[in-house]
C-alpha positions in Angstrom: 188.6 37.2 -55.9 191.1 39.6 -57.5 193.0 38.7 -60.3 196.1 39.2 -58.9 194.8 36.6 -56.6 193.9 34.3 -59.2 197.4 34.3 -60.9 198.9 33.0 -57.7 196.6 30.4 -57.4 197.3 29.5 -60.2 201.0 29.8 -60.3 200.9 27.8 -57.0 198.8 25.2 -58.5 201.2 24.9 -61.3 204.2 24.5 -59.1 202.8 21.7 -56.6 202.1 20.0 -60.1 205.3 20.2 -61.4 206.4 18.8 -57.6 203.9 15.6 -57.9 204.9 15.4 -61.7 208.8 15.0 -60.2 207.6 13.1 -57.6 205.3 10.4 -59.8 208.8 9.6 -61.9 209.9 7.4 -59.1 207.7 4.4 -59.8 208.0 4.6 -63.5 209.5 1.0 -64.7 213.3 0.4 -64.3 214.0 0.3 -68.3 212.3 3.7 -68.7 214.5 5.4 -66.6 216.5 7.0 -68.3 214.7 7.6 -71.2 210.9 8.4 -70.4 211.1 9.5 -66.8 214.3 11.9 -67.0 212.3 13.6 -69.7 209.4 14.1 -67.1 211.9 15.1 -64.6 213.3 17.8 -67.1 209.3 18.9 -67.4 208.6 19.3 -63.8 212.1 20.9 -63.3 211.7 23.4 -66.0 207.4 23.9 -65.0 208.7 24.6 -61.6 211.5 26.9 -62.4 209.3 29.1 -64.0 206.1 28.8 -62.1 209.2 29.8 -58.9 210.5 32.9 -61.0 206.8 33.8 -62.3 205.8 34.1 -58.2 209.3 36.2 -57.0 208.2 38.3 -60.1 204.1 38.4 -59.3 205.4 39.2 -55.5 208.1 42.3 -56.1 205.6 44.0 -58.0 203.7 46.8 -57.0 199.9 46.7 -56.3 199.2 47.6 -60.2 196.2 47.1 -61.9 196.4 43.3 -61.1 193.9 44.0 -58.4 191.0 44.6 -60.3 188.0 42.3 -59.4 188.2 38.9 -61.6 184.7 38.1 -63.1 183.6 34.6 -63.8 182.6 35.7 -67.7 181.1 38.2 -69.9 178.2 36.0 -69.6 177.8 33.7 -67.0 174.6 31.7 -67.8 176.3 31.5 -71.2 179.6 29.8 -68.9 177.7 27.8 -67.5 175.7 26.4 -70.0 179.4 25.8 -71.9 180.5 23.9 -68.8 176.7 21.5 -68.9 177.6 21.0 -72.8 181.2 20.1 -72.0 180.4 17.9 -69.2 177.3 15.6 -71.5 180.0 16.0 -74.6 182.5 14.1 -72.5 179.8 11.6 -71.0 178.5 11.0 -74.3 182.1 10.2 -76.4 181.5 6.2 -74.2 178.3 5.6 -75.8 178.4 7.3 -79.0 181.6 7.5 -79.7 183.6 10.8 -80.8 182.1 12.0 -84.3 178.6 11.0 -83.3 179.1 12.9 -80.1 180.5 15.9 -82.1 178.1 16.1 -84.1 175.3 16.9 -81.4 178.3 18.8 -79.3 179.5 21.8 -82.1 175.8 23.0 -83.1 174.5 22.9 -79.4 177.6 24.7 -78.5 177.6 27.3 -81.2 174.4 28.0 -80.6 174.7 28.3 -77.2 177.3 30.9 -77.5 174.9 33.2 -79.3 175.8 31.7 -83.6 171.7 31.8 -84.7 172.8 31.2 -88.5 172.6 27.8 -89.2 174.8 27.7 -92.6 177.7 28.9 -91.2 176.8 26.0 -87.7 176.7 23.5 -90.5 179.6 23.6 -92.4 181.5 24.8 -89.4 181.1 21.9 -87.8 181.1 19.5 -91.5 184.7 21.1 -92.1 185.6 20.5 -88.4 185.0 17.3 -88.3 186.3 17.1 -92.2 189.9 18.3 -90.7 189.7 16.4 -87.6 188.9 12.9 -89.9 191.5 13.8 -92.5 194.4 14.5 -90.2 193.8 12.2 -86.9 192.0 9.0 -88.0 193.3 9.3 -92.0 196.8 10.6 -91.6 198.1 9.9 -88.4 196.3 7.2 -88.3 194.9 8.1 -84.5 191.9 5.7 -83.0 189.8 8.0 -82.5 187.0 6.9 -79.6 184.3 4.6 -80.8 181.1 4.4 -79.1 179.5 1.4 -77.5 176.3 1.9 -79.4 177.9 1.8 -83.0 
């Protein structure tokens, strides 16, 4: 796949979901109306318009470097191996709930992506967390997911 390719794919993709975006306001509740769904509408309107002008663009240019071969990654075991940890992270935040789970998930992933220092893995992830704890959960006040284990 080329990445020219690619771009309208995903351009496309973008515009059919600003379509079903429009298309979803239509059984929103009758008292959100005019308040929730018009904003929605407005969203998929203005996604659309520029997804629209982005393709006219993408298609009355020349054949310039945009068709250079698109590769999966630098790496890809090291892709893959993201997309395994990514996938057990998010089966994991049921059970364990979301700092447990992130705990396991930031080392394993750090590592993963080639970090063999494990100071820098430790209080990466500590001040993470730390930052995550002290603005979601303690100042916004955001439930953060609790695990069916603890």
């Amino acid at each position: 796949m080329t990445k020219r390719l690619a771009e309208r794919l995903f351009l496309v993709g973008f515009l059919t979901l600003a379509v079903l975006l429009h298309r979803s306001t239509a059984s929103y509740p009758a008292f959100v109306q005019e308040s929730t769904a018009a904003y929605v509408r407005f969203l998929a309107w203005f996604l659309g318009i520029l997804c629209a002008a982005q393709l006219l663009l993408h298609a009355r240019s020349g054949p310039a470097d945009g068709d250079q071969r698109l590769g999966l990654a630098a790496d890809p075991r090291r892709f893959w191996v993201l997309l395994v940890l990514l996938t057990a992270y998010s089966w994991a935040l049921g059970p364990l709930g979301f700092f447990p789970a992130s705990v396991l998930f930031l080392p394993a992933t750090m590592y993963a992506m080639g970090y063999r220092r494990a100071l820098p893995i430790v209080l990466t992830s500590a001040g993470i967390l730390a930052f995550v704890y002290a603005v979601f959960a303690t100042l916004l006040e955001v439930q953060l997911p609790k695990g069916a284990l603890f």
